[in-house]
C-alpha positions as CSV (number, residue, x, y, z in Angstrom):
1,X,-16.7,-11.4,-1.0
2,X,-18.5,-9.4,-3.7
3,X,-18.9,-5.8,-4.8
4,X,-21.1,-4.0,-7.6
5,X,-20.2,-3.0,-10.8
6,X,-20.5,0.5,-11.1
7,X,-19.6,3.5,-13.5
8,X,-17.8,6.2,-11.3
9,X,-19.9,8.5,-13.1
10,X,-23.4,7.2,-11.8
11,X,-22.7,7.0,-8.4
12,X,-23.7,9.9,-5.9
13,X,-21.2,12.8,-4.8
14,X,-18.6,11.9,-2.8
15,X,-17.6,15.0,-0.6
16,X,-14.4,14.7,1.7
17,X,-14.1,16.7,4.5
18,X,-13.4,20.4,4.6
19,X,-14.1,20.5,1.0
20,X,-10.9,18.5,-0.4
21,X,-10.9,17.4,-3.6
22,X,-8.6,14.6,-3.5
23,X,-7.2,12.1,-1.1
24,X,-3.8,11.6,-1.6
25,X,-2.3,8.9,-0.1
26,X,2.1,7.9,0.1
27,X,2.5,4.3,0.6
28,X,5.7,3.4,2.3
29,X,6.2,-0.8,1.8
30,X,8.3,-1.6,4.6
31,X,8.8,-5.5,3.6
32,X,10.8,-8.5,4.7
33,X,11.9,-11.6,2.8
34,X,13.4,-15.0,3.8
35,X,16.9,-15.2,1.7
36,X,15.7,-18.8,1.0
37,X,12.6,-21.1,1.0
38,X,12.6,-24.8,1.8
39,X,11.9,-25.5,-2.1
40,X,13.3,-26.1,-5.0
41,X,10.5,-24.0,-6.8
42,X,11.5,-21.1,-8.3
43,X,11.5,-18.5,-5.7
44,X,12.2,-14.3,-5.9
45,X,14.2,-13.6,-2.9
46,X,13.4,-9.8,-2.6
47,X,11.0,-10.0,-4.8
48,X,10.4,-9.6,-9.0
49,X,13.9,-10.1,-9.8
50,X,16.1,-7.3,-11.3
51,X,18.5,-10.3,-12.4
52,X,16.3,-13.0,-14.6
53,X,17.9,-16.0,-13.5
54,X,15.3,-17.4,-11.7
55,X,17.5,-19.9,-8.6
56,X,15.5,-22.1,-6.4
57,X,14.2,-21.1,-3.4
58,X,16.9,-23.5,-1.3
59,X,19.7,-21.7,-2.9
60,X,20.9,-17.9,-1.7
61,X,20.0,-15.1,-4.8
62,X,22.7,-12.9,-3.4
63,X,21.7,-10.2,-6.3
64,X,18.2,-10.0,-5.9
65,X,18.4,-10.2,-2.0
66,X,20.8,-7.4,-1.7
67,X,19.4,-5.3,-4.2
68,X,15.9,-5.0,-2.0
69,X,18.0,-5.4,0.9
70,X,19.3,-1.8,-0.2
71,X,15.9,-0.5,0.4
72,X,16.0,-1.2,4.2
73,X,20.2,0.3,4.6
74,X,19.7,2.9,2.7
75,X,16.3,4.0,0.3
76,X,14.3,4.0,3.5
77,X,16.1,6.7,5.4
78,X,16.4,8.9,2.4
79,X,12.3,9.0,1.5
80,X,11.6,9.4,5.7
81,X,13.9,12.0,5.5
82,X,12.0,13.3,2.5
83,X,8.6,13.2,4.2
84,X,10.0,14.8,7.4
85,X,11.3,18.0,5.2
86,X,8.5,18.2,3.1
87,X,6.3,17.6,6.5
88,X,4.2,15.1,4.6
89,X,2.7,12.1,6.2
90,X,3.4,8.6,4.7
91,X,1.0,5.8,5.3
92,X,3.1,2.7,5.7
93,X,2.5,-1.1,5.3
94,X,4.4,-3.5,7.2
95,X,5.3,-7.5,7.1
96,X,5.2,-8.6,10.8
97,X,8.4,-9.7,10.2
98,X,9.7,-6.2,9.8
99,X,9.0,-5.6,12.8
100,X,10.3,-9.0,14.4
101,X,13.7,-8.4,12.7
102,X,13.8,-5.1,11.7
103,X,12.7,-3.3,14.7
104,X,14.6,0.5,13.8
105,X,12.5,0.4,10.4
106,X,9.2,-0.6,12.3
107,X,9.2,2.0,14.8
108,X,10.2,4.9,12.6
109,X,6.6,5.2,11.0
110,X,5.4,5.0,14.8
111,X,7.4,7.7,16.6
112,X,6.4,10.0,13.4
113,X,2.5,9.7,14.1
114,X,2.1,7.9,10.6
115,X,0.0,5.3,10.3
116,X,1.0,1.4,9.6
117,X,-1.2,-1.0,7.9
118,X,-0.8,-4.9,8.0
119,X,0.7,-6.1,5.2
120,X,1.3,-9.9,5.3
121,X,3.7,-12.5,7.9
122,X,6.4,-12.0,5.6
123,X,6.6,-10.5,1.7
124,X,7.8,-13.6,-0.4
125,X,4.6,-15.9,1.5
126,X,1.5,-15.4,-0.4
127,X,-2.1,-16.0,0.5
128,X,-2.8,-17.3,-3.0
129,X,-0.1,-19.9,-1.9
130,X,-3.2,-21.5,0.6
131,X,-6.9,-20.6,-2.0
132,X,-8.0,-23.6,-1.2
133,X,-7.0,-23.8,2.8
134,X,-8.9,-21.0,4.4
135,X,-7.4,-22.3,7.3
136,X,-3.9,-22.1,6.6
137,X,-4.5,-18.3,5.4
138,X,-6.4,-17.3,8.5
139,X,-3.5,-18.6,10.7
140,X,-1.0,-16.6,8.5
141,X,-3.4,-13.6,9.1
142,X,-3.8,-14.2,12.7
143,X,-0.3,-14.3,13.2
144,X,0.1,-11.3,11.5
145,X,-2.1,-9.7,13.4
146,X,-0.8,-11.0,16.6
147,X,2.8,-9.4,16.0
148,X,1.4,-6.2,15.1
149,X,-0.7,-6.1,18.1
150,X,2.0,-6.7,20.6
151,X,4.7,-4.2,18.5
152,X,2.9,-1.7,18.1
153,X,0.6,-1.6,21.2
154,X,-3.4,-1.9,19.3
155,X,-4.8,-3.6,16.8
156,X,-4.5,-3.1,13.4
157,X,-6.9,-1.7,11.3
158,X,-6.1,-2.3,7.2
159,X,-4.5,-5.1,5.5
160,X,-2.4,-4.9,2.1
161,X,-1.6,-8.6,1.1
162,X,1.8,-9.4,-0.1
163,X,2.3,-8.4,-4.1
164,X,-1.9,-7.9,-3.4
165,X,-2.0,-11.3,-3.5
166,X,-5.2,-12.3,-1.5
167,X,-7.9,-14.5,-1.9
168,X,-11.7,-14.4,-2.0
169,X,-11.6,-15.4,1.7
170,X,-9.5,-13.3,2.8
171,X,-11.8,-10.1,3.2
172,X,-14.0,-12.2,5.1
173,X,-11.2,-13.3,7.5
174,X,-9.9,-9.9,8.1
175,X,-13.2,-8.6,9.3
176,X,-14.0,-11.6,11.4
177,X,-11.0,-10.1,13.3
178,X,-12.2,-6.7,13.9
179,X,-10.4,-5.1,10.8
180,X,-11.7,-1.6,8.9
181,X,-10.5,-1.6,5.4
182,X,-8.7,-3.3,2.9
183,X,-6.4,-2.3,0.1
184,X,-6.3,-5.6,-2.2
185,X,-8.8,-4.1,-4.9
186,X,-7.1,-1.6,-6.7
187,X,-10.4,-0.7,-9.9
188,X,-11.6,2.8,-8.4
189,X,-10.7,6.5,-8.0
190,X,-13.0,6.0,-4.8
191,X,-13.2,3.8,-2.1
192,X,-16.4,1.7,-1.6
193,X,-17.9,-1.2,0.2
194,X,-17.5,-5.1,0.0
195,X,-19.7,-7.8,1.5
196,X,-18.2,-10.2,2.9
197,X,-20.1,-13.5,5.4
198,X,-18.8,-11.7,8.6
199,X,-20.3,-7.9,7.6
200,X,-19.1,-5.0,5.5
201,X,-15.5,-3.7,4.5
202,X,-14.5,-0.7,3.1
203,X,-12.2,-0.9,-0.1
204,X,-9.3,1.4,-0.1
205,X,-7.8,0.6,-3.4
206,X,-4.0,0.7,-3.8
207,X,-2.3,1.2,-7.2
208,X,0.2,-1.1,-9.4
209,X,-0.3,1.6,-11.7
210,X,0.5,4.8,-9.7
211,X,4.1,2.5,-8.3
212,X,7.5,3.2,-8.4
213,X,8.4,-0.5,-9.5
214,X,5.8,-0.7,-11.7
215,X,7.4,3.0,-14.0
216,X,10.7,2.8,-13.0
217,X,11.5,-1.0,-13.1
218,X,9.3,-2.5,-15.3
219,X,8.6,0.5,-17.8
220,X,11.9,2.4,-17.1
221,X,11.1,5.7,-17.1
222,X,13.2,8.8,-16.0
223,X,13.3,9.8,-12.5
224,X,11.5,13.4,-14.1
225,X,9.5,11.4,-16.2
226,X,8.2,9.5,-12.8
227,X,8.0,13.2,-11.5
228,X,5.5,14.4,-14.4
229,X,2.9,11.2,-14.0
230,X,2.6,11.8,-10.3
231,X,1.7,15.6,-11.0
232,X,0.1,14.6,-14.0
233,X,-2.3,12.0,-12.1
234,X,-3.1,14.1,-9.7
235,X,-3.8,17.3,-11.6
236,X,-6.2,14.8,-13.8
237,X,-8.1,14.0,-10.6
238,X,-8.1,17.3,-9.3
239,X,-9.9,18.5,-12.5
240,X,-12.4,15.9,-12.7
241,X,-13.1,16.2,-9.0
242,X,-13.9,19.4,-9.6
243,X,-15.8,19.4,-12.9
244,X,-17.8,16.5,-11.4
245,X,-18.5,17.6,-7.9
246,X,-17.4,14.3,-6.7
247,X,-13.7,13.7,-4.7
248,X,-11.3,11.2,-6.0
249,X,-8.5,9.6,-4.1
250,X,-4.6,8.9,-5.6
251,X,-2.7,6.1,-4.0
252,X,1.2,6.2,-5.0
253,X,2.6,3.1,-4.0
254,X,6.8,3.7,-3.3
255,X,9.5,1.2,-2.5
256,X,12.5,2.3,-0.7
257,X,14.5,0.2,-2.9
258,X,13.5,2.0,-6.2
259,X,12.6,5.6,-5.0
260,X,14.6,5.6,-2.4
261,X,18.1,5.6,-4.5
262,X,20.0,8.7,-4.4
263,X,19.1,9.6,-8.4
264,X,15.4,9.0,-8.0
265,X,14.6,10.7,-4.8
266,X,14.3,14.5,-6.0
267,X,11.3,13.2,-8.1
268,X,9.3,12.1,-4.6
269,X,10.0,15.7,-3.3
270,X,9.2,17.4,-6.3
271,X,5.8,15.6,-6.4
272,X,5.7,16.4,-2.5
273,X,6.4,19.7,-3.1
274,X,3.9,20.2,-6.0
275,X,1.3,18.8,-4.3
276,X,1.1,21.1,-1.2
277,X,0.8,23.8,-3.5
278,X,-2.7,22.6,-4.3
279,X,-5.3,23.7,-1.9
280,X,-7.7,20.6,-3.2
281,X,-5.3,17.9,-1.6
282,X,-6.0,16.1,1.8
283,X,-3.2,14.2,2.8
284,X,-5.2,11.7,4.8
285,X,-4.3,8.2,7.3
286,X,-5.9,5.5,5.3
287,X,-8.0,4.7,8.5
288,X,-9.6,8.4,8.0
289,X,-10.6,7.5,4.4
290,X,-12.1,4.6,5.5
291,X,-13.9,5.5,8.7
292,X,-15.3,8.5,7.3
293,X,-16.7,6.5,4.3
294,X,-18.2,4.2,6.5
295,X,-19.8,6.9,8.4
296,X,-21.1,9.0,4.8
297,X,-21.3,6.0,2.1
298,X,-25.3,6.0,2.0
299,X,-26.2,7.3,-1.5
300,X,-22.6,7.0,-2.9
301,X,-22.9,3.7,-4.7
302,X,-26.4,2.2,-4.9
């Protein structure tokens, strides 16, 4: 794949529809991991561990299992019940094995008229795991793919890759099988266009940045202090949309097993909250961003 470099302010207007500002986008990760691997590498069952004791992947990591494992009991239900009150559509990614063994989680994005993007087999296999076996990685994708097609009843449209995790093939893979967008890239307010050896693909950058694990695990901040960057982002963007004529887009990237406990939730509906307040914001599908920039991307980025 490959992409030009270039300076957000020398590139064309960008002008959403109905005269928004910026595209604001809540990312739901609905994700999946094997309690054990068939290794004795160091594996993260459920993820970056909370607990530092890295175990092998062949022994159980009751801690760091359960502690994500929270997300799907509990944190998920309390941020879909936060979207439904604040009547706020989320734009969730899923592992195909969500689906496969959590089928309650899958379908609740679904029967809500949200939309679902691809988002790896399962969350602790990576596509780096197979660089140099395009092979391997298209049959992970395909099989993605393949669950997602028969849960959900079409074909799916984005791909997220597990912790981002892709590879320089996989662009090109995704839009050999019919795919829009893709979220791997996350260096732009805007999205834009990759070249890949089976056609174009629009970028839809997602945020490590803008993340709930990212401030409040790593970096520790306050559930308010989470609060004030969102609204803080987004008034930022709001300002230099307007002062530049040129629409941005915000990607907040949420984990049901961080923002979904009981003392950090107020700080997703507070952001919610603030944010429909703001005439500017389009609360877009991620498929609308990128199908409407496929359609108006002439003269954006030469």
């Amino acid at each position: 794949m490959k992409y030009p470099f270039s300076p957000i302010s020398k590139r064309g207007p960008l002008k959403w529809p109905e005269g928004k500002q910026v595209a604001l986008i809540l990312t739901l990760n609905l994700e999946t991991w094997d309690m054990v691997k068939d290794t004795t590498k160091p594996y993260y069952a459920g993820g970056p561990p909370i607990l530092p004791d890295i175990l092998p992947g062949n022994v159980a990591d009751f801690p760091n299992f359960t502690w994500r494992e929270y997300g799907q009991r509990v944190g998920i239900w309390r941020l879909f019940e936060a979207f439904d009150k604040a009547k706020v559509p989320a734009s969730c990614t899923i592992n195909a094995k969500t689906a496969l063994v959590l089928p309650e989680i899958a379908r609740a994005p679904a029967e809500r008229g949200w939309e679902v993007l691809a988002h790896n087999y399962e969350q602790g296999e990576l596509l780096t795991e197979y660089a140099g076996n395009p092979a391997k990685e298209r049959e992970i994708v395909e099989n993605t793919l393949k669950v997602y097609q028969e849960f959900y009843g079409k074909p799916a449209r984005g791909w997220l890759s597990s912790s981002l995790r892709g590879t320089p093939n996989t662009p090109g893979i995704l839009k050999e099988h019919g795919l829009l967008f893709y979220c791997d890239l996350m260096n732009d307010d805007q999205p834009y266009m990759i070249e890949t050896p089976k056609g174009p693909l629009v970028s839809v950058p997602y945020s490590n940045e803008i993340n709930d694990f990212t401030l409040l695990t790593r970096r520790n901040h306050t559930t308010d202090e989470f609060r004030d960057i969102l609204k803080e982002e987004l008034s930022e963007l709001l300002r230099e949309a307007t002062d530049s004529g040129s629409g941005r887009m915000m990607n907040v990237g949420l984990h049901p097993h961080v923002s979904g406990r009981a003392y950090r939730v107020r700080a997703i509906r507070e952001f919610l909250a603030f944010a429909k307040t703001l005439p500017g914001v389009w609360f877009p599908k991620r498929e609308e961003v990128a199908a409407w920039y496929a359609e108006n991307h002439a003269g954006h980025i030469k």
